[in-house]
C-alpha positions as CSV (number, residue, x, y, z in Angstrom):
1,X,-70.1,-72.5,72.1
2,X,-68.4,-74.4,69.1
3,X,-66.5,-71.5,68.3
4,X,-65.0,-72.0,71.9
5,X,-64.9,-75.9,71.7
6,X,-63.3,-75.3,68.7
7,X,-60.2,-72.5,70.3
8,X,-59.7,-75.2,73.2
9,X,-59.0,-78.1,70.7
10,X,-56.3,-75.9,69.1
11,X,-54.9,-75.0,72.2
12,X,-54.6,-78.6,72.7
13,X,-53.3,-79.4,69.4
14,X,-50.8,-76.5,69.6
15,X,-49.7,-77.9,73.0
16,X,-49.2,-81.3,71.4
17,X,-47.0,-79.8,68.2
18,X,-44.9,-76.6,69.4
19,X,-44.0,-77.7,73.7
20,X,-42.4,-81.0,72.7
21,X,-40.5,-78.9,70.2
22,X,-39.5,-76.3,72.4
23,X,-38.5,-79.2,75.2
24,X,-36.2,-80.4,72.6
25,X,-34.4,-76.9,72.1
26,X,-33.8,-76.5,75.4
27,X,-32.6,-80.0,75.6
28,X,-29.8,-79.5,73.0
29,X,-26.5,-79.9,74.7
30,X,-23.5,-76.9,73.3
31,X,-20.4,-78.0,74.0
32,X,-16.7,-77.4,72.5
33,X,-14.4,-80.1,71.1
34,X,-10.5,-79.7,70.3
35,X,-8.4,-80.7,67.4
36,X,-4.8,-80.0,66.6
37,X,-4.9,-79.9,62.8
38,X,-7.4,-79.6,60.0
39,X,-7.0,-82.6,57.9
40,X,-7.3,-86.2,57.8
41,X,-6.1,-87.6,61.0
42,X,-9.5,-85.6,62.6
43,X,-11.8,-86.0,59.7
44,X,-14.0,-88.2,61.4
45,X,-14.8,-84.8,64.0
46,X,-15.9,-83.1,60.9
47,X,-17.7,-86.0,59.0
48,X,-19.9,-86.0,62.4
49,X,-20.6,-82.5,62.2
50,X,-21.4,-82.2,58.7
51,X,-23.4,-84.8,58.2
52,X,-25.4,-84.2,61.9
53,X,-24.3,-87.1,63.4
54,X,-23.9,-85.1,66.6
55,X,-27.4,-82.7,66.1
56,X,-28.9,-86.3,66.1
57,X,-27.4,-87.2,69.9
58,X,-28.6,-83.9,70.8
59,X,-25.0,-82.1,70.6
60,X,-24.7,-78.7,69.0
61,X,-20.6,-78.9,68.4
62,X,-18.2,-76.2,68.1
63,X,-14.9,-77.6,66.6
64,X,-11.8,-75.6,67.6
65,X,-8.2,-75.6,66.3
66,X,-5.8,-75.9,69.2
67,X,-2.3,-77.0,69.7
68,X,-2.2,-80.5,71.4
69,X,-0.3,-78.7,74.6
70,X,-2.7,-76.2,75.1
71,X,-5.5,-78.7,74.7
72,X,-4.5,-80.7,77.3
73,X,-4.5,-77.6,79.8
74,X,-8.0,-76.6,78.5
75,X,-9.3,-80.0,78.7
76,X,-8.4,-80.9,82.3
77,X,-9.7,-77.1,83.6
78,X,-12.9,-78.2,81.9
79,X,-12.1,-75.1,79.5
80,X,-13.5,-77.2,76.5
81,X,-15.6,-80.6,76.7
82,X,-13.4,-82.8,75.2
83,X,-10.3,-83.2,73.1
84,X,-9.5,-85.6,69.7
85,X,-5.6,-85.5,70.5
86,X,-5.8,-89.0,71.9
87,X,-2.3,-89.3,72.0
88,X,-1.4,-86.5,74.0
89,X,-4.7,-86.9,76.4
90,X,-2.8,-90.2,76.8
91,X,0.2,-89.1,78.0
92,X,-1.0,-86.7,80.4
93,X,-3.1,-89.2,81.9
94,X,0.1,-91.1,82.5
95,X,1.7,-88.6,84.6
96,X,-1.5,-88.1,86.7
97,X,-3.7,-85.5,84.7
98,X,-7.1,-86.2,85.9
99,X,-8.2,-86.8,81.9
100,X,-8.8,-90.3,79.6
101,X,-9.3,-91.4,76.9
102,X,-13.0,-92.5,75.9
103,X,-13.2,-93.9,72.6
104,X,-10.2,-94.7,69.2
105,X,-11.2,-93.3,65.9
106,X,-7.8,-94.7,64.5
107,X,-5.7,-97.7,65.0
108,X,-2.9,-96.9,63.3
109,X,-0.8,-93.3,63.4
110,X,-1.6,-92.3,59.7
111,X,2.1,-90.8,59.1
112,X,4.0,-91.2,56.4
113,X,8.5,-90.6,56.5
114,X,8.6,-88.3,53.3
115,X,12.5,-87.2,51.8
116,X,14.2,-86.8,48.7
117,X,16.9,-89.6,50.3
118,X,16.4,-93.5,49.0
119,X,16.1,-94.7,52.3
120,X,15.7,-94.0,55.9
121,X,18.9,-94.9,56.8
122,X,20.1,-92.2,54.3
123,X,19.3,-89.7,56.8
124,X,22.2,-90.1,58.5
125,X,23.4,-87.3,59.6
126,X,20.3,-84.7,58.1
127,X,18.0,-82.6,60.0
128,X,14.1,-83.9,60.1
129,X,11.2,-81.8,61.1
130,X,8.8,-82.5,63.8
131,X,5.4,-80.8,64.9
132,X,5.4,-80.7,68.4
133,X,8.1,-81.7,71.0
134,X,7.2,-84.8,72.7
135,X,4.1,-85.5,71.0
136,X,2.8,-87.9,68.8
137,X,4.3,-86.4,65.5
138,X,8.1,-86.3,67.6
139,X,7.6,-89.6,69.2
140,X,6.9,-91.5,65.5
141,X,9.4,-90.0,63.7
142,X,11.7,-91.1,67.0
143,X,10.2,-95.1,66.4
144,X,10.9,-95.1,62.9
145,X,14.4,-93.8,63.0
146,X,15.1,-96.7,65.8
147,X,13.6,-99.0,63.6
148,X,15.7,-98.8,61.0
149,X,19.0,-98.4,63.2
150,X,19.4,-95.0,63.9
151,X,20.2,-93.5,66.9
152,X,17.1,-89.7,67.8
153,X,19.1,-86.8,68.4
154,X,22.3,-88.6,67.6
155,X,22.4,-90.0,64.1
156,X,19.7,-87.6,63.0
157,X,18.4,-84.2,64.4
158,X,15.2,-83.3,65.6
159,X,13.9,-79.7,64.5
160,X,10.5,-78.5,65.9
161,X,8.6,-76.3,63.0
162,X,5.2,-76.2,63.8
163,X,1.9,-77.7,62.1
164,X,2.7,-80.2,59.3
165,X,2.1,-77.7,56.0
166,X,5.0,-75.4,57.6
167,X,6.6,-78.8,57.5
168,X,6.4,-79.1,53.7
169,X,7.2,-75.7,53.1
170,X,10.4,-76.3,55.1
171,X,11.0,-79.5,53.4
172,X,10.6,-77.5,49.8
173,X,13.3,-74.7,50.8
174,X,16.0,-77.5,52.0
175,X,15.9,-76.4,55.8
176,X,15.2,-80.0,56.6
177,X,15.8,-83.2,54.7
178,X,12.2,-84.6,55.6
179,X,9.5,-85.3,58.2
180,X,7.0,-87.7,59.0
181,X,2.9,-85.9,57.4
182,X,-0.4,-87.0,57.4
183,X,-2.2,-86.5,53.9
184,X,-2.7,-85.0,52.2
185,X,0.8,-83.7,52.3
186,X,3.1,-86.5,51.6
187,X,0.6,-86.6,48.2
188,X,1.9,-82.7,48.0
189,X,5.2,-82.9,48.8
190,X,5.6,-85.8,45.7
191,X,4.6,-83.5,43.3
192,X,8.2,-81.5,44.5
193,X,10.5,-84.8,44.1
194,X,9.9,-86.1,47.6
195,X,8.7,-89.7,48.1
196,X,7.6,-91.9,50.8
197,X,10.0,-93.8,52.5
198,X,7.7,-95.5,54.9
199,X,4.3,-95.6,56.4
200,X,4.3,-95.0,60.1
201,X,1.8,-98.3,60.7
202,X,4.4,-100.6,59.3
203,X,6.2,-99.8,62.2
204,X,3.9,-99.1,65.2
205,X,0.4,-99.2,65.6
206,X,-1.8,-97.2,69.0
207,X,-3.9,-94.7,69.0
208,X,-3.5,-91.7,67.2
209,X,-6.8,-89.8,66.8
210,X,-10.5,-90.3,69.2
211,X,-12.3,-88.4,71.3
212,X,-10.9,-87.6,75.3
213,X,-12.8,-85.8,78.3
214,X,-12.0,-85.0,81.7
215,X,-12.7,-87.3,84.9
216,X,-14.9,-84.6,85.9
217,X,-17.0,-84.7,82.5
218,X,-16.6,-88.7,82.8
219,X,-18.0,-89.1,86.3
220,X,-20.9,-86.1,86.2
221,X,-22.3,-85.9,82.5
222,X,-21.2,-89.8,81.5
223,X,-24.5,-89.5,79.0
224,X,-22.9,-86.7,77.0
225,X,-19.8,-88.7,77.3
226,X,-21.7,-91.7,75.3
227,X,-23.5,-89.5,73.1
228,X,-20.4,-88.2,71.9
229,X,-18.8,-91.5,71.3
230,X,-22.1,-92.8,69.4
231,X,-21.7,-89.4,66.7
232,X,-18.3,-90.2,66.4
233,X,-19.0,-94.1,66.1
234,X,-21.5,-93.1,63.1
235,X,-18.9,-90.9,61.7
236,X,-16.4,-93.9,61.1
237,X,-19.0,-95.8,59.5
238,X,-19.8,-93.4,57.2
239,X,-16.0,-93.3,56.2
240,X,-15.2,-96.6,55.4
241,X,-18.6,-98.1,54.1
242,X,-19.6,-94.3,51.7
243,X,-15.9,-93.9,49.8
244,X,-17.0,-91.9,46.9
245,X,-19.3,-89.4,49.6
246,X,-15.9,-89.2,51.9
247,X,-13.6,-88.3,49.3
248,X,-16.1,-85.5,47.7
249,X,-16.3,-84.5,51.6
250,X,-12.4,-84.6,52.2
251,X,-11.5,-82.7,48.7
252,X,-14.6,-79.9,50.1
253,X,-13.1,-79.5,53.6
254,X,-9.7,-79.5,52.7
255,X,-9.5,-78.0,49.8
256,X,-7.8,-80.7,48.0
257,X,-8.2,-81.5,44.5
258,X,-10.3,-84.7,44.1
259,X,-6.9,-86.8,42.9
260,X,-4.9,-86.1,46.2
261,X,-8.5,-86.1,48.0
262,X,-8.8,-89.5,47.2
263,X,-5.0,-90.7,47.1
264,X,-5.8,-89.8,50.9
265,X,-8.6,-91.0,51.5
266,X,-7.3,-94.8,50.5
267,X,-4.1,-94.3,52.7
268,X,-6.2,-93.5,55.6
269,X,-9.5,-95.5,55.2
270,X,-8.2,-98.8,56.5
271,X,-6.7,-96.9,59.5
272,X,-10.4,-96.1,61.0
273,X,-11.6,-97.8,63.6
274,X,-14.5,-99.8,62.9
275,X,-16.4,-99.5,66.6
276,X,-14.3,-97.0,68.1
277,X,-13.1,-99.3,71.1
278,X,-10.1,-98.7,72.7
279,X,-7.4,-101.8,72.7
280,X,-6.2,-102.4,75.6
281,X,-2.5,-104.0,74.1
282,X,-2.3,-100.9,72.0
283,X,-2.4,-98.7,75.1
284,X,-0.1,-101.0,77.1
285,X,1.9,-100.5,73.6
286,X,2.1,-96.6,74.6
287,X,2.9,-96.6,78.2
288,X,6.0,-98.7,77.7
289,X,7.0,-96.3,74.7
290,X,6.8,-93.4,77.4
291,X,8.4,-95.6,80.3
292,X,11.7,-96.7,77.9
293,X,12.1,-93.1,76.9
294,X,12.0,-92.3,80.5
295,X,8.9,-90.1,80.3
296,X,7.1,-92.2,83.3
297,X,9.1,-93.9,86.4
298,X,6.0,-95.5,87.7
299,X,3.6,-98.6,86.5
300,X,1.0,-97.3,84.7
301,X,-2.2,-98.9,84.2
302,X,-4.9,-98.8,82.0
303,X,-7.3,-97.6,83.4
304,X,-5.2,-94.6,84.4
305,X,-5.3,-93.7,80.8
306,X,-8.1,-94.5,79.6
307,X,-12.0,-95.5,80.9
308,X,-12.3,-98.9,78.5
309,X,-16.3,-99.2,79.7
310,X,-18.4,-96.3,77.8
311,X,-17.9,-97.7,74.0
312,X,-19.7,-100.6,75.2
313,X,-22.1,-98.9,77.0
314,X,-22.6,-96.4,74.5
315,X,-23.1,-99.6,71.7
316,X,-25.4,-101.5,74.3
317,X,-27.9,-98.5,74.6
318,X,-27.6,-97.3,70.4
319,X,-30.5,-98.5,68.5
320,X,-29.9,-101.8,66.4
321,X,-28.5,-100.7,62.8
């Protein structure tokens, strides 16, 4: 008899240990997230991932490299759960893509105008390289040049390359004069003679970088949505309060030696968002960018482009730090 007592109170005990753990498995939520380079701009994607920011919402994350055109397509056929091209997501949202944005990692585009000229205005009449027609990479390198008094496509040409280290290398060989790169490459491209002409957030500041998901995701699976956003909230913390821990992290991922890891690192750092909301006069800063270059005909609101509400939420419902 107590050998039997004794078998039912470890069947109990078993229960109590191993089925809330196995509830938990099966509660553990895979889904596939989009980025368009591997480097700074989308370090807090990686900083959430590495240090289980998302494993702790319950997330188990596949990040996958994916140009910013194709991610868009992806995102919108509910291909992949959500995208950290902000910019882009943005756009498409303005010409009626059923996609939004959900949360701003940066405030600030992180670019910096690198050439062997003095100035920008010395670039009259050379040829600058660009990433991507029409998105975020193009249109800086577009404000910048206005900025200082030249005329896109007139005064200076416009030469689509590819991803920002093919940039570099073109910028090396003389193919192009310059080009506006995220670190760690203007820190690169120094050690060939370039220099920095400009940073991009002296001249324009909206989102460049945060997570984006489809109405479809938005309106049927709005918990992920905020679970996502709280990983990704924990991740930007963790970049601008732990310095030393980031820069060991960004010199690991990138494969960067730790003097260009953390020349990067204090470029970016201030460009982080500290709560990951979305500013509504920065977006309203975007659509009239794409409205005077004629990309949109129609008023576009914000809440066409982006769903303002689940930061909040997701803040309301996160534990108290």
């Amino acid at each position: 008899m107590n050998h039997t007592r004794a078998f039912f109170a470890w069947l109990l005990l078993a229960a109590a240990v191993f089925v809330p753990a196995r509830a938990l498995a099966q509660s553990v939520e895979k889904i596939k997230i989009v980025y368009a380079s591997r480097g700074l701009p989308f370090f807090s994607a990686f900083v959430a991932k590495e240090m289980n920011f998302y494993a702790k919402q319950g997330l188990e994350v596949e990040l996958i490299q994916v140009a910013p055109r194709i991610a868009i397509t992806a995102l919108a056929t509910n291909q992949v759960d959500y995208s950290m091209n902000i910019g882009s997501t943005m756009r498409a949202a303005m010409r009626g893509l059923p996609v939004r944005a959900v949360a701003s990692s940066t405030v600030a585009p992180f670019f910096a105008l690198v050439s062997r000229e003095k100035s920008v205005q010395d670039l009259k009449g050379k040829l600058l390289g660009v990433t991507d027609p029409g998105g975020t990479n193009y249109q800086v390198t577009k404000l910048i040049l206005q900025h200082y008094g030249l005329v896109p496509l007139k005064d200076v040409q416009l030469f689509t390359i590819g991803e920002e280290k093919l940039l570099l290398d073109a910028m090396i060989a003389g193919r192009i004069a310059g080009a506006a790169i995220t670190p760690p490459w203007p820190f690169e491209a120094e050690k060939h003679g370039f220099k920095i002409l400009v940073k991009a957030s002296e001249v324009v500041q909206f989102p460049f970088v945060g997570p984006t998901a489809s109405l479809d995701k938005i309106n049927n699976q709005r918990e992920q949505v905020k679970k996502v956003i709280r990983a990704e909230i924990e991740a930007l913390r963790f970049i601008r309060e732990r310095r030393q821990e980031s820069i060991d992290m960004i010199a690991r991922l990138f494969k960067m030696d730790k003097d260009i890891a953390q020349k990067s690192y204090d470029f970016t750092a201030s460009f982080f968002s500290k709560d990951a909301r979305i500013q509504p006069e920065a977006v309203k800063r975007l659509i009239a960018l794409e409205k005077e270059a004629g990309n949109i005909k129609d008023d576009v609101d914000v809440s066409q482009v982006a769903d303002l509400s689940l930061v909040d939420e997701a803040l309301r419902q996160s534990p108290a730090r």
